[in-house]
N, C-alpha and C positions, 0 to 999 in steps of 0.2 A: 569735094569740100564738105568739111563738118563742122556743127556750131561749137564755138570754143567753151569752154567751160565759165565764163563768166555770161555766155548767152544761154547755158543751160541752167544756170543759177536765175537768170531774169525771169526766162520762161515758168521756173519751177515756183518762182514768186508770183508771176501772173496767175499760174491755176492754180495756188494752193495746191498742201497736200492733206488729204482726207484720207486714213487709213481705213476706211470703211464704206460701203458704196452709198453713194447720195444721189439727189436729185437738183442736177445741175439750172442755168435760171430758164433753158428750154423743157423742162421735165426728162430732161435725159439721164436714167444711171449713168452713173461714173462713177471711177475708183482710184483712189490715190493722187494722180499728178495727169487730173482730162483725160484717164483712159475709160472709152467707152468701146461698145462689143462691133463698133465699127472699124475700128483699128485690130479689132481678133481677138480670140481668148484672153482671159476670160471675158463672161458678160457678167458684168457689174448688175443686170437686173438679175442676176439666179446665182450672188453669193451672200452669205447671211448677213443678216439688218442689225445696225448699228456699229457700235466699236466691239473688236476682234478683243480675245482673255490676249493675250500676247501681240500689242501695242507694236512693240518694237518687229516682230517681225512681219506683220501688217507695210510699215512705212520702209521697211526692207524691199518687199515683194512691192509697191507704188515704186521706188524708183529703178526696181527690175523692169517692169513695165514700160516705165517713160522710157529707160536707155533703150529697150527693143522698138518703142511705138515709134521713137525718133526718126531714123533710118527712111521710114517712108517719108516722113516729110519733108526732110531734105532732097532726097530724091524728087520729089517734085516741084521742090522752089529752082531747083537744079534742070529740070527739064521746060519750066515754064521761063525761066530768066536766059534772055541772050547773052547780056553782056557780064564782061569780068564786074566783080563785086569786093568790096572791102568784106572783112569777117566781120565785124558791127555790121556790114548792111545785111547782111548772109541770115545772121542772128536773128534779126529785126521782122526780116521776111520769113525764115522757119516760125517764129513764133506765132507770128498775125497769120499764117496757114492753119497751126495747130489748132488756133482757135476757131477759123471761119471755116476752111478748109475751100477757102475762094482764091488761090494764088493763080488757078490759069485765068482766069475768067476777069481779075480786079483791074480795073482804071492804074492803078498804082504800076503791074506790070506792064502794061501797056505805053505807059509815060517814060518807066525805067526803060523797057528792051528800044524807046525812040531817044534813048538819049537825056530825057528831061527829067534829074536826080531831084530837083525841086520841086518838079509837080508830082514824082511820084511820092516823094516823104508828105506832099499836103493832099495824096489822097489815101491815106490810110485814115484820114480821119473822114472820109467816104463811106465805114463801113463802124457803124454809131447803134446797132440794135444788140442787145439794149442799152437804153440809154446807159446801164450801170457798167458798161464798158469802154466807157471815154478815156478813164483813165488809164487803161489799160493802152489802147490805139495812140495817144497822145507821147507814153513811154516809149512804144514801139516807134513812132517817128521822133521822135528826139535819139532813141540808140540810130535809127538808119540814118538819120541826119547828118548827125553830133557826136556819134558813138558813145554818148552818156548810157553808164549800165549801172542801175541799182547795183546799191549793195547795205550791209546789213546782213542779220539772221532773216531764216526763213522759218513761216510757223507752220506748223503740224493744228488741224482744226479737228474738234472733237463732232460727232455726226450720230443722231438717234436713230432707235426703231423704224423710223419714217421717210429715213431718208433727208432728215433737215440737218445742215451744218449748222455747228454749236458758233457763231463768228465773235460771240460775247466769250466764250469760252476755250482758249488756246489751249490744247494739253501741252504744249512742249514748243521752243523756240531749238532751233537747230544752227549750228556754225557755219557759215561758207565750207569752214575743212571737212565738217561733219557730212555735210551734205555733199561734196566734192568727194569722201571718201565711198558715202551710199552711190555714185554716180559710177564708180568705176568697176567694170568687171569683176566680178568675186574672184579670187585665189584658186587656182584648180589644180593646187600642188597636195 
């Protein structure tokens, strides 16, 4: 099972894309769409500080990234979950991994592989630090719920010398097609 392209647009909305590495709200580099040097090459703390001269190939290379970082975390909602799964709930749960990377371990699996699809969508909001990600966890259970998926542009966020995301300062709003176009395998014709 793979997340469909409307759970990889949600996700790509939840972490922002930052074509430059920053410092996520644990003090972690990151680069482009939550990749950190825990998922593999590159490490976001040893590439250069700020926005890249070549923007566009920057948020190229972010969702080169996300479509390889992916793969692992399906793989493990996939090995942590028993039971069969709608593609909203599939979506819901690769995403809330991406972010905690708590999918063996959560209340939420544990409720789901017994059966209980309601206690497991009301425990994703179990997992609340920091606070500044309610919003995020409350979307995640409304998609595994409800299968409601954002939609919308997604923005591209501009990022300093220091590692701070510009959030007042969007460089660039991006299409669903745009972004579904940068999602899919490059041409190797």
């Amino acid at each position: 099972m793979h997340m469909t392209n409307r759970g990889l647009l949600a996700l790509a909305r939840h972490e922002g894309i930052v074509p430059g590495p920053y410092l996520d709200l644990r003090k972690i580099w990151t680069f482009g769409i939550g990749h950190t040097a825990a998922a593999g090459p590159p490490d976001p703390a040893k590439m250069p500080r700020g926005l890249p001269t070549d923007v566009s190939a920057a948020i190229r290379e972010a969702f080169r990234l996300f479509r390889a970082d992916i793969a692992s975390y399906e793989a493990a909602v996939l090995r942590a979950v028993k039971v069969p799964l709608a593609p909203h709930e599939f979506d819901a749960l690769v995403s809330f991994h991406y972010n905690t990377g708590g999918i063996a371990k959560a209340a939420l699996t544990r409720h789901l592989n017994a059966g209980n699809r309601r206690a497991a969508a009301e425990a994703f909001m179990g997992w609340l630090r920091p606070a500044a990600i309610r919003p995020r966890r409350e979307a995640e259970r409304d998609l595994f719920r409800d299968g409601h998926y954002p939609t919308g542009p997604l923005t591209v966020w501009s990022v300093d010398r220091n590692g701070r995301v510009g959030f007042a300062r969007p460089l660039r709003r991006l299409s669903e097609a745009d972004a579904l176009a940068l999602l899919s395998p490059p041409n190797t014709l």
